[in-house]
Structures are given as C-alpha cells and as structure tokens.
C-alpha positions, 0 to 999 in steps of 0.5 A, spaced: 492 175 871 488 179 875 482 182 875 485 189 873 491 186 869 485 183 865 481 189 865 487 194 864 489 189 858 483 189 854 481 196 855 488 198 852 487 192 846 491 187 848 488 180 848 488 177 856 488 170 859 479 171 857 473 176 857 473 180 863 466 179 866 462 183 871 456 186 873 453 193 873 451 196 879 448 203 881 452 207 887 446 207 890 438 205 890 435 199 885 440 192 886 443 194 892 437 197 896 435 188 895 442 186 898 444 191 903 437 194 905 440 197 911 445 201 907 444 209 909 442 211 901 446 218 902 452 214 906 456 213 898 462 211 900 459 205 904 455 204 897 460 204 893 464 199 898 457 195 898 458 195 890 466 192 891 464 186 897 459 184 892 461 183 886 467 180 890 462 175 893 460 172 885 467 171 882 466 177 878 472 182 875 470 188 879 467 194 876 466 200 881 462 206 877 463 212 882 457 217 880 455 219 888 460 223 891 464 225 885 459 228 881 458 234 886 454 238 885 449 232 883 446 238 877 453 236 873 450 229 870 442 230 872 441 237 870 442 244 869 446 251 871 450 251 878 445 253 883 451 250 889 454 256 888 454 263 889 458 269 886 457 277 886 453 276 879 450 269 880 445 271 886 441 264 887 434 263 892 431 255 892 425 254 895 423 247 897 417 243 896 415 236 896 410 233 891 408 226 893 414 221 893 417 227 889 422 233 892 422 239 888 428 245 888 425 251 885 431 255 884 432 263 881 438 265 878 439 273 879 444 276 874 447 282 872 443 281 865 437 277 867 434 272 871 434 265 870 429 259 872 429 251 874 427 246 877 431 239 880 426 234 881 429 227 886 423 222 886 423 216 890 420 210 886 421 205 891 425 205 899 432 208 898 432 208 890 432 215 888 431 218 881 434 225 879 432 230 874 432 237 871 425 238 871 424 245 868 430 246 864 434 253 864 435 255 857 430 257 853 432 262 849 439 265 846 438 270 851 438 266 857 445 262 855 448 268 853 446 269 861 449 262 863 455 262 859 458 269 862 454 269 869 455 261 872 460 259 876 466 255 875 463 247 876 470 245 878 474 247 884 480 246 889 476 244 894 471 239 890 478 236 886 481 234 893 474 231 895 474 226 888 481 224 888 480 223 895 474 217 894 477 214 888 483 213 891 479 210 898 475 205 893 482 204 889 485 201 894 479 197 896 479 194 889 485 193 890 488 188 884 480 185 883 479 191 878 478 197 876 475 204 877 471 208 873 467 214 874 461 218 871 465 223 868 461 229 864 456 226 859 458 227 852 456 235 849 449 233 846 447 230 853 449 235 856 446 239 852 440 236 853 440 237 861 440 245 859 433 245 854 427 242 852 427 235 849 423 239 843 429 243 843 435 239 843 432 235 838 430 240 833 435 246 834 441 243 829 436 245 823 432 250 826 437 255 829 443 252 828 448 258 830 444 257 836 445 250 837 453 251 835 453 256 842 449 251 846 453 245 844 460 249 846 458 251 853 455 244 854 461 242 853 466 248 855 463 248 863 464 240 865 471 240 861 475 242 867 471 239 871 472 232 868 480 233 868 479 233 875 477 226 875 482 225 871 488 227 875 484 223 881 486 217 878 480 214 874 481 207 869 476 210 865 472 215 864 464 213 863 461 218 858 453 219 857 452 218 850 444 215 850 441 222 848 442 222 840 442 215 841 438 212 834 432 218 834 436 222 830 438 217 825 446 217 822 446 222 818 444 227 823 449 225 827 455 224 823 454 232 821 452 235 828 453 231 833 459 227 832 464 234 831 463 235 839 462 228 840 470 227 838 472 233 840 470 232 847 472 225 848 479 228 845 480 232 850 478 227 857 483 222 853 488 226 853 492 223 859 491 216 856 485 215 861 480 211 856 473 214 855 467 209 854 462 212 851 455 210 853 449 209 849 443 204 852 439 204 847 439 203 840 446 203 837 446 199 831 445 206 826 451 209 829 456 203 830 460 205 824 459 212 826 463 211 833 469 208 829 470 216 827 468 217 834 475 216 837 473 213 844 477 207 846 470 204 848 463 203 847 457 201 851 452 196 852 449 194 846 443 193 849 439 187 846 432 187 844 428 188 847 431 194 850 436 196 846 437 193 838 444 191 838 446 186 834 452 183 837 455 179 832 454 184 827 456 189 831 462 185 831 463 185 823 462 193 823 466 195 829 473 190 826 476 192 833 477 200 832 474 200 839 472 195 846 466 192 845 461 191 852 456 187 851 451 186 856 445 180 857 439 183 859 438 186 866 431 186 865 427 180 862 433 175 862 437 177 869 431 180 873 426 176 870 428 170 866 429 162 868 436 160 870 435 156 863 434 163 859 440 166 863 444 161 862 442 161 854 443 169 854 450 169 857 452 164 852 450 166 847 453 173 848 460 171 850 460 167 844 458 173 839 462 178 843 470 174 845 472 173 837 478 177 837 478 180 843 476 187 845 470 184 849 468 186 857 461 182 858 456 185 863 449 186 865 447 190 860 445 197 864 444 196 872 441 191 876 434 192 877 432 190 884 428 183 885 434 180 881 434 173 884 442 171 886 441 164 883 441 167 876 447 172 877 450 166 879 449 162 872 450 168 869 457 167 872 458 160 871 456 160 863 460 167 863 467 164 866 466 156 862 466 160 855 471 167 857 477 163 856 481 166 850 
C-alpha cells in the first residue's frame, strides 16, 4: 500500500497492510530551524515542502499539518477579533512595539456601539522559532461580545478561500501517493473561546454566568465555521481541531454537561463532507477518553505519555473499543529529543504493541519535534516503528 492508501484506510476504519508511522513536525520554527537553518521563517511553503522532503528521507508515512499560510489572519488559531480587516462599523488602529525578543501589536477596534482592546504578541524563543499569542484578550464583558458578535467582519472570504485551496493543492501534489494532508482547521468551540477572554473566565464562566457562557461559546464556534468549510472545500484529508483546552482541568462531568454539546456540534459541522476531524488534546486525556466516544470525531490525539501527558495507552485502548483512530505518540521530549537510542527503541515499542490491537492506530511523535532532536534517534524510532507495524 502506499503511504495515502495506508492513511486514507485507517482514518476511514479499515485495517491496512500495517500501522501507518510518521512524525509530527511544525510548518515553521522548532525542528525544522535544526534541519533546514537556512529556511527563511516566513517562506511557509518552502516550510512546509521541508516538512515533505524530510519525512521522506526517513521512510515515514508523510503527514503535512498545514497551520501557516492557511490560517490567515494568523488570529483564527492563536487569538482574538479580526483586527486584518476593516469595515464602516469595525474601525482598527495598531500601534507596534517591541519588548525584548517579543512584538507587540496593540490594536483598537472602534465600533458604532463601543470600543474594544487586544494585544497579539509574536516571541522569538529561539532564531527562526517563533510563538504566537493574544495577549490581552478582547472580551471582557457581556457588552464587549455583544460588540463582536454584531460589528466583526467576516473571517472567510473569496479571496483567502482561493489562497488555501491553492497551497493545499501544491503541497497535495507534492505528497503525492507518500501521504496525506492536514490542516490546522478552527479549534474546537471552548478553545476558541479561550482565545477571546481570560484563563479565569473561560475556566470559570459555565457556572458563574452561564447565558453569558452559551453566547460566547456560540460566537467561537459561529465565526470560524465558514472559514473551516473553506479549508474543506480546498481538499484537505483531515481536519486538525484543537481540543487541549479543557483538556483534564475541568474534570469529566463538567465536560460532559458543558463543553462536549458544542464540541459535537462543531465537529458535526466540518465532518459533513466526509473530511475526518482529529481532535487534539496533548495533555491529560484519560478522564475523557470515554467522553470522546460521544464526541463524534472520527479521530483523537495524541495521548501524550507521562511525563507530559497521562495517557495510558493499553488502556486507552480498552475504553476506546474502536469508536474513534487512535494516534498515540512516543515522547517527543524525554524520549526522542532526550533519551538514548536504547530508550527510543524501547518507547516505540512499547507503544506500537499497545496501540496496533485491532487496527485504528497511527503511531508518531506524540507533539512536535523539539529542536536538538539527535536524527539517530528518529531513525531507530523508524526502524522499531516499521519491524512491529505489520498487521
């Protein structure tokens, strides 16, 4: 089978010839900054072709996550209002200023009914690795999302839907039969919604305010929808959804009575056509994995081990009894970036035999690859991968 046969198979349930295997690797920044450190950091395609050639090179089934480039205004996954557009009613001043290694964009959002404040934040950690960041959330108030929800602009467009159907074709065809490809589609409503108030808010708003809640959450969910179908109609094999938010700080039965409804209806919504949606929590998950099973995303991710996550992936397995794929991720930090051949090999194992049982199983790196990851341990984590993945 190929690569896209092999992926494209498992994402729809079957069984293929063996456990598809490949890495995750960000579109700009991090790993790739290690390998290719003459990349310009804002040339994303090139990125994302770098993305392509690599994990060609290993042997791996390719897996290209599109987020740069596609996700334009870059506000639609790292936070806050529409501040790239402008109408008669949404007026926006942006005033520029630099903080150490950190940008700051302070925008002002006039409207016919009041004013709104935020800041978006992009922080060079490291040469080329950027992280981006709303940091000064828009919504404080009733009022102010009131303000939003009548005043903001459209996030999708004609024009920006041209422009994504036009980078997932390219990188599509530069795939080829290795793979498929993916794309940062809108996160999940309570992530959304995260990227719009306060941790204190989001975290706390469904018990203290709850009509207040219900209106937020259906906003987060309403304003990004056309712009998700826009990456549906560009021909996407799967739909990456941030789901990490909720993650295990709000324990199951909050998120069984508040979150999951517009959870499901969301992911209802951008699965329509058939595109798969894989739902992201990297973090702790074993508190919701039944609760997914009502989820209805054809896919979850990564069940990130200990010491980063707390996924028990037998487990896991036990609880899941194939109502969704399964990615289950080796360590990208202590065992990949950090760990001995030996402990690679081990790790991979390990979590190949707990994942293969009855199919629905990709295997990666659990999140990124961190830069510093020594090759020789990605290629014994290929090598142990590909002697255990056969079916």
């Amino acid at each position: 089978m190929t690569g896209r046969e092999r992926f494209l198979g498992t994402l729809q349930g079957q069984t293929p010839d063996r456990v598809p295997v490949t890495l995750f690797i960000q579109d700009q920044g991090h790993f790739l900054t290690q390998v290719y450190p003459d990349l310009d950091p804002h040339a994303h395609e090139s990125l994302q072709l770098a993305v392509v050639e690599f994990q060609r090179s290993l042997g791996v089934d390719v897996f290209v996550r599109l987020l740069f480039g596609v996700n334009d205004p870059l506000g639609i996954h790292c936070g806050g209002l529409n501040v790239s557009d402008q109408t008669e009613n949404w007026e926006v001043r942006t005033k520029k200023s630099h903080q150490g290694n950190t940008t700051v964009y302070r925008s002002t959002i006039r409207t016919p009914g009041g004013t709104l404040e935020q800041d978006f934040s992009i922080n060079e950690a490291r040469p080329k690795t950027f992280m981006y960041g709303c940091t000064r959330k828009p919504i404080q108030t009733p009022a102010d999302l009131d303000l939003a929800i009548t005043y903001e602009p459209p996030l999708a467009s004609p024009e920006r839907a041209a422009r994504i159907r036009e980078r997932v074709q390219r990188i599509k065809q530069a795939v080829g039969e290795d793979g498929i490809v993916g794309t940062w589609s809108p996160h999940g409503p309570f992530n959304n919604a995260s990227l719009l108030v306060t941790e204190e808010t989001i975290y706390s708003l469904f018990l203290t305010d709850y009509d207040f809640y219900v209106k937020l959450m259906n906003f987060a969910m309403t304003r990004v929808l056309d712009y998700a179908m826009a990456m549906d109609a560009a021909g996407v094999d799967v739909h990456c959804v941030g789901g990490n938010v909720p993650g295990g700080f709000v324990g199951k039965a909050c998120y069984d009575k508040y979150i999951l409804p517009f959870e499901r209806q969301y992911i209802e919504a951008i699965q329509r056509n058939g595109t798969p949606a894989m739902y992201h929590n990297c973090g702790q998950i074993m508190n919701l994995v039944e609760s997914y099973k009502a989820l209805g995303a054809r896919v979850v991710e990564p069940f990130s081990p200990p010491p980063l996550g707390d996924a028990d992936l037998a487990r896991a397995k036990e609880i899941v009894a194939g109502a969704y794929v399964m990615v289950g991720g080796v360590d990208q930090v202590n065992v990949l970036q950090k760990g001995t051949i030996d402990e690679v090999k081990r790790k991979t194992e390990e979590t190949i035999t707990a994942g293969k049982p009855g199919g629905k199983f990709i295997l990666q790196s659990a999140d990124f690859l961190e830069y510093g990851t020594p090759i020789e341990n990605l290629e014994a984590y290929v090598e142990t991968a590909m002697e255990h993945a056969a079916y």
